[in-house]
FIGUDREN-866361 format. One record per residue (C-alpha): residue number from 1; y, z, x. Coordinates in steps of 0.1 Angstrom, whole numbers, plus 2048, in hexadecimal, padded with zeros to 3 digits. Example, Ala and Ser with C-alpha at 12.3 -4.5 7.8 and 13.67 -1.06 7.14 Angstrom:
BEGIN
{site 1; {7D3; 84E; 87B}}
{site 2; {7F5; 847; 889}}
END
This chain:
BEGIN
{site 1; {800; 800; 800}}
{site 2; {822; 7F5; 811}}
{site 3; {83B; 813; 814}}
{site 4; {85D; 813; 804}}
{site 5; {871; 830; 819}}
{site 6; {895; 83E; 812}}
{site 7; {8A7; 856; 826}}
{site 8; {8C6; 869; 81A}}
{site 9; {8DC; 883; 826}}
{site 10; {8D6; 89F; 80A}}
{site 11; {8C8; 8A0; 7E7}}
{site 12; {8EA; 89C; 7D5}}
{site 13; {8DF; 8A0; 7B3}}
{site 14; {8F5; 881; 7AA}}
{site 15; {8DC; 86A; 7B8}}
{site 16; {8B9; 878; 7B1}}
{site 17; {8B8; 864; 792}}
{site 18; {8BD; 846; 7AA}}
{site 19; {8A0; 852; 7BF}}
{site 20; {88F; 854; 79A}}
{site 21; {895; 831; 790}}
{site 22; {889; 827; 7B4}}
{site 23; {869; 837; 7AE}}
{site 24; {863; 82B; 791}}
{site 25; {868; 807; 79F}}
{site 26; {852; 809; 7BA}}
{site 27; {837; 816; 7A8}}
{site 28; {839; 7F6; 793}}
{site 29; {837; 7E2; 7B5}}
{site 30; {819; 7F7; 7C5}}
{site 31; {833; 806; 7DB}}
{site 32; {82E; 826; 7EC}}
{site 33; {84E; 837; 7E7}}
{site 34; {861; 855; 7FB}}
{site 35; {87F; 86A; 801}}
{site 36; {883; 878; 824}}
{site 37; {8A1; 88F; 81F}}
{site 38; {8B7; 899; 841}}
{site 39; {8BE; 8BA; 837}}
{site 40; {8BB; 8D2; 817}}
{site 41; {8D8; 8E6; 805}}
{site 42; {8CE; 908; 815}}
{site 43; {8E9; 904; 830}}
{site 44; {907; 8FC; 839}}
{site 45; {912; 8F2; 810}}
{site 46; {920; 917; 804}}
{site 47; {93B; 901; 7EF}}
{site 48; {91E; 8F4; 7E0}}
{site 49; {910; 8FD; 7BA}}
{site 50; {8F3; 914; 7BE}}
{site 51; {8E0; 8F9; 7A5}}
{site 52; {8E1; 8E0; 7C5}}
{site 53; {8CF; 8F6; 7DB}}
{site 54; {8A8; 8ED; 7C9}}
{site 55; {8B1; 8D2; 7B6}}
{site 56; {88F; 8C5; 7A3}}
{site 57; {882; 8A2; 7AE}}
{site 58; {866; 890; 79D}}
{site 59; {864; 87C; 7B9}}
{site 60; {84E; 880; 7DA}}
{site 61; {869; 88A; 7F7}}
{site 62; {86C; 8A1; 816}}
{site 63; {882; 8B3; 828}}
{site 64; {882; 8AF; 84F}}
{site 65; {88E; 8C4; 869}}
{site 66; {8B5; 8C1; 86D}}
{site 67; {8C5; 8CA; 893}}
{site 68; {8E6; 8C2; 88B}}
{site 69; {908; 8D4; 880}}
{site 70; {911; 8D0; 85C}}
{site 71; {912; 8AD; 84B}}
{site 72; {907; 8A2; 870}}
{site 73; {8E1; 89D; 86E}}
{site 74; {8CC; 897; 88B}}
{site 75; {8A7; 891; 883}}
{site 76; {892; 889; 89E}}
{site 77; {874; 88F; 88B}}
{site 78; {87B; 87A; 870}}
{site 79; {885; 85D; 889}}
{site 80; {865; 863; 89B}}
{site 81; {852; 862; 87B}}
{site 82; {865; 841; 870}}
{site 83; {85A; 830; 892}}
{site 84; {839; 839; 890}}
{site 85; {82F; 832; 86A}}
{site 86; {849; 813; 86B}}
{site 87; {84D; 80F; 845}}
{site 88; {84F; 7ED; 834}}
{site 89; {86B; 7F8; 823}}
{site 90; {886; 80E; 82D}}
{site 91; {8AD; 817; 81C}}
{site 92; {8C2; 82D; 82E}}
{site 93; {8E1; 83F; 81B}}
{site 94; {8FE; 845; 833}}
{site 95; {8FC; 831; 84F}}
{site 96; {917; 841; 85D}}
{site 97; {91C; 864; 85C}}
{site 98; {8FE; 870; 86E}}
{site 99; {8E9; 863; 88F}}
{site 100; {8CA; 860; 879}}
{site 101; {8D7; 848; 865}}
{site 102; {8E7; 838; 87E}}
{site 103; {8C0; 830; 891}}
{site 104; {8AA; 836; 873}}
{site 105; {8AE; 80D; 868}}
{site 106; {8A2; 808; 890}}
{site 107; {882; 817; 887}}
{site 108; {86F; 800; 878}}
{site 109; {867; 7DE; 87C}}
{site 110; {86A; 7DB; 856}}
{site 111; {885; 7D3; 83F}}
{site 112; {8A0; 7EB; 846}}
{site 113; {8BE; 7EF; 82C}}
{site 114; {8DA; 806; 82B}}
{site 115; {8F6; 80B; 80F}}
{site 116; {91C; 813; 817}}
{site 117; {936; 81B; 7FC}}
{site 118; {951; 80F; 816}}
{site 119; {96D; 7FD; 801}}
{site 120; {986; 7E1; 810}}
{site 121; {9A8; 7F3; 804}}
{site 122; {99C; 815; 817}}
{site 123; {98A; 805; 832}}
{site 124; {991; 824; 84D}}
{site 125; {98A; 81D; 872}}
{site 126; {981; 7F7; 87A}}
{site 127; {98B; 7F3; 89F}}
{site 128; {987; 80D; 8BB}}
{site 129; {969; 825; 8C1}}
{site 130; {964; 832; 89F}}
{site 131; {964; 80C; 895}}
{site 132; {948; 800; 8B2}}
{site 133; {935; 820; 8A0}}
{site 134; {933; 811; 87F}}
{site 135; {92B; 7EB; 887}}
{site 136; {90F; 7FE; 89E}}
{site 137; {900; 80F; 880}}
{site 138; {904; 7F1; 867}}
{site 139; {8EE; 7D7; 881}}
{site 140; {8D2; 7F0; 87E}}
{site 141; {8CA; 7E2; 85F}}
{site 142; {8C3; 7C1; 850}}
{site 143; {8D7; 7C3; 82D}}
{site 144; {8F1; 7DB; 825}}
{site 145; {8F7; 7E1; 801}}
{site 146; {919; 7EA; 7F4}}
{site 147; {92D; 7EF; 7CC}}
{site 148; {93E; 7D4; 7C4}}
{site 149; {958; 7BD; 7D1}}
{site 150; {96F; 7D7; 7E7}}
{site 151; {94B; 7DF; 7F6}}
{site 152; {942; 7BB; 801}}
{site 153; {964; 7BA; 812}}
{site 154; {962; 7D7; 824}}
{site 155; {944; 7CD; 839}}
{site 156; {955; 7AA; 839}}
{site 157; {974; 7C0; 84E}}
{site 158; {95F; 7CB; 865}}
{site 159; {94B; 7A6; 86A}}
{site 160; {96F; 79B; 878}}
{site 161; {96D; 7B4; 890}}
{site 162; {950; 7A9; 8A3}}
{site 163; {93C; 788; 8AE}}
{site 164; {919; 79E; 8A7}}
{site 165; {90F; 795; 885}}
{site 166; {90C; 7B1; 86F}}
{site 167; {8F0; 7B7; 851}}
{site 168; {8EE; 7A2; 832}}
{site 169; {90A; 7B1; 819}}
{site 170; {8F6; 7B2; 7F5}}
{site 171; {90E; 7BC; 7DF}}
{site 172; {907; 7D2; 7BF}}
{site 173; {917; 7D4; 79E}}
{site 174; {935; 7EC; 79F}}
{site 175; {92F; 807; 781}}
{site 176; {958; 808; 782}}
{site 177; {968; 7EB; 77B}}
{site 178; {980; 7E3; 795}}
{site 179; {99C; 7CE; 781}}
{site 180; {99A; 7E7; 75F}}
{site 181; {9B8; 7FD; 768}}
{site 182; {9CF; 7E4; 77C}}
{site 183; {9F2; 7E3; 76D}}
{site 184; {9F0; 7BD; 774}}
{site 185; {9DD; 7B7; 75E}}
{site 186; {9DE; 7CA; 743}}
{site 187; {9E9; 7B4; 72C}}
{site 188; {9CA; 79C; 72A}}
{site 189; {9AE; 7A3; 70C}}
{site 190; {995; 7B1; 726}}
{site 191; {9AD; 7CD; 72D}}
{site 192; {9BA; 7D5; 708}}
{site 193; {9A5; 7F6; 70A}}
{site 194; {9B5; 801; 729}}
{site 195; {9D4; 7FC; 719}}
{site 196; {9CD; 80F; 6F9}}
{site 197; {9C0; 82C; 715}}
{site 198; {9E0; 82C; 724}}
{site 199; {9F8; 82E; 70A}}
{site 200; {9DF; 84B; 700}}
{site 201; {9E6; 85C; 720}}
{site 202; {A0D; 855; 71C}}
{site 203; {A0D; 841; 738}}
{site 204; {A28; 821; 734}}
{site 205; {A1D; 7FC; 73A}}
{site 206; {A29; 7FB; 762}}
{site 207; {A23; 81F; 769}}
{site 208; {A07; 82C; 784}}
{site 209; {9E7; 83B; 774}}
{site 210; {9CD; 84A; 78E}}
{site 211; {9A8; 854; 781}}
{site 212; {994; 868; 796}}
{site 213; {970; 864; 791}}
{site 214; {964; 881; 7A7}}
{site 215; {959; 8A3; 7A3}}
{site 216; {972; 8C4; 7AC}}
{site 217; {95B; 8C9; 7CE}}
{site 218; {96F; 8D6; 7EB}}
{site 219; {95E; 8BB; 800}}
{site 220; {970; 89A; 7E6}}
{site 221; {993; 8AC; 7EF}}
{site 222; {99F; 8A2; 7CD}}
{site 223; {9B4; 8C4; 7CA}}
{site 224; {9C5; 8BD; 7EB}}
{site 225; {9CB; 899; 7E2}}
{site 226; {9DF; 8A5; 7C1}}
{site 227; {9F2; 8C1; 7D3}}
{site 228; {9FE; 8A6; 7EA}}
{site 229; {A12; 892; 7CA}}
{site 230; {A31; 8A0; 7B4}}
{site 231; {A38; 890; 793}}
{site 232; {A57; 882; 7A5}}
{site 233; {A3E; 868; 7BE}}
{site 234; {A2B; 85C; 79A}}
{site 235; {A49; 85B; 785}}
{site 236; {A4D; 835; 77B}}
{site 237; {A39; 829; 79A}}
{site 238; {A2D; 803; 795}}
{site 239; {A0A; 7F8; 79E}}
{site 240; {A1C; 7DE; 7B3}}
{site 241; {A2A; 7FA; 7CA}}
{site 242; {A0C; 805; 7DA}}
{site 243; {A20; 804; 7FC}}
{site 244; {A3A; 81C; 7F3}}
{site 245; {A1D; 832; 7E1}}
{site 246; {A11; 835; 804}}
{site 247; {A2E; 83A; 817}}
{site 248; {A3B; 857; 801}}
{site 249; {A15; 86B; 7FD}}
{site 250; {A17; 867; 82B}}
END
């Protein structure tokens, strides 16, 4: 039976049901599926719901041995095990943050994919050291998947930087819709619902709305975000002035 491996970080209860739907999958196809968590929730996570700390899974996982500080996982078992069992399949969260996800898609001689929720607008570091880091952890792998259009972008930033070609961008649907909320077009039939939302919200035509999909966890820094604005920086702020938005919130 060919193997279909994924290794994450932590179990985020957000995701498990991903890891669900996975499983169910692969038993369809014949596939041999597992989880090979980094790290549990017993350390380093105080901030974290207690609930987090055993979540249930359905699902056949492990946890390995972690050697490294905080979010910063260092598995050499789970590496070691990866080289030596070489799955057919392998899907690697995070490529980034940690050095096992970094090496984990050199591990196998089979079909190595990581995803990235990188996005084009925000793209963060692309030249320099910390930029050399990334493009290192992306060729590990054969296809990167990423959310939608700001997604496929991002990886396209980092493809300018370098001659090395980088993994095989698959782009997945984008649960938000990227063009719902923009001011610019508010006006078309598609967007006659966001328009009824905002009037509901008492927000004018041309004026700014931010939505915040993300939980109140220390670690999102949504409170420090909003103790960063005043009413005065939203008051009748255009969508078109996203430069002076910037300048004023540095």
């Amino acid at each position: 039976m060919k193997r279909f491996w994924v290794v994450h970080n932590i179990p985020s209860p957000y995701r498990l049901h991903i890891f669900n739907a996975l499983w169910a999958e692969c038993k369809k196809r014949d596939l041999d599926f597992h989880v090979h968590f980094m790290s549990d929730m017993s350390r380093g996570y105080d901030e974290r719901p207690l609930s987090w700390r055993n979540p249930k899974m359905d699902f056949p996982y492990t946890y390995w041995k972690d050697w490294g500080i905080g979010q910063h996982h260092v598995n050499p078992g789970l590496l070691w095990h990866i080289r030596k069992n070489k799955p057919e399949y392998l899907l690697v969260g995070s490529p980034f943050d940690t050095l096992t996800g970094m090496l984990a898609g050199r591990m196998t001689n089979g079909v190595a994919c990581t995803w990235c929720e990188g996005n084009a607008r925000r793209p963060g570091k692309l030249g320099g050291t910390i930029g050399t880091i990334k493009r290192f952890a992306l060729r590990g792998f054969k296809y990167v998947a990423v959310p939608g259009i700001q997604g496929s972008r991002y990886i396209a930033l980092h493809q300018e930087q370098t001659n090395r070609p980088l993994p095989r961008c698959v782009a997945l649907p984008n649960l938000v819709d990227e063009e719902l909320f923009d001011a610019s077009s508010l006006r078309t039939p598609r967007n006659s619902g966001a328009l009824e939302w905002r009037r509901k919200f008492g927000c004018e035509d041309g004026t700014r709305l931010c939505i915040v999909p993300s939980r109140f966890d220390p670690v999102k820094g949504v409170l420090e975000f909003l103790e960063c604005l005043s009413p005065e920086m939203l008051a009748h702020l255009l969508y078109r002035d996203r430069r002076m938005f910037s300048e004023k919130l540095a």
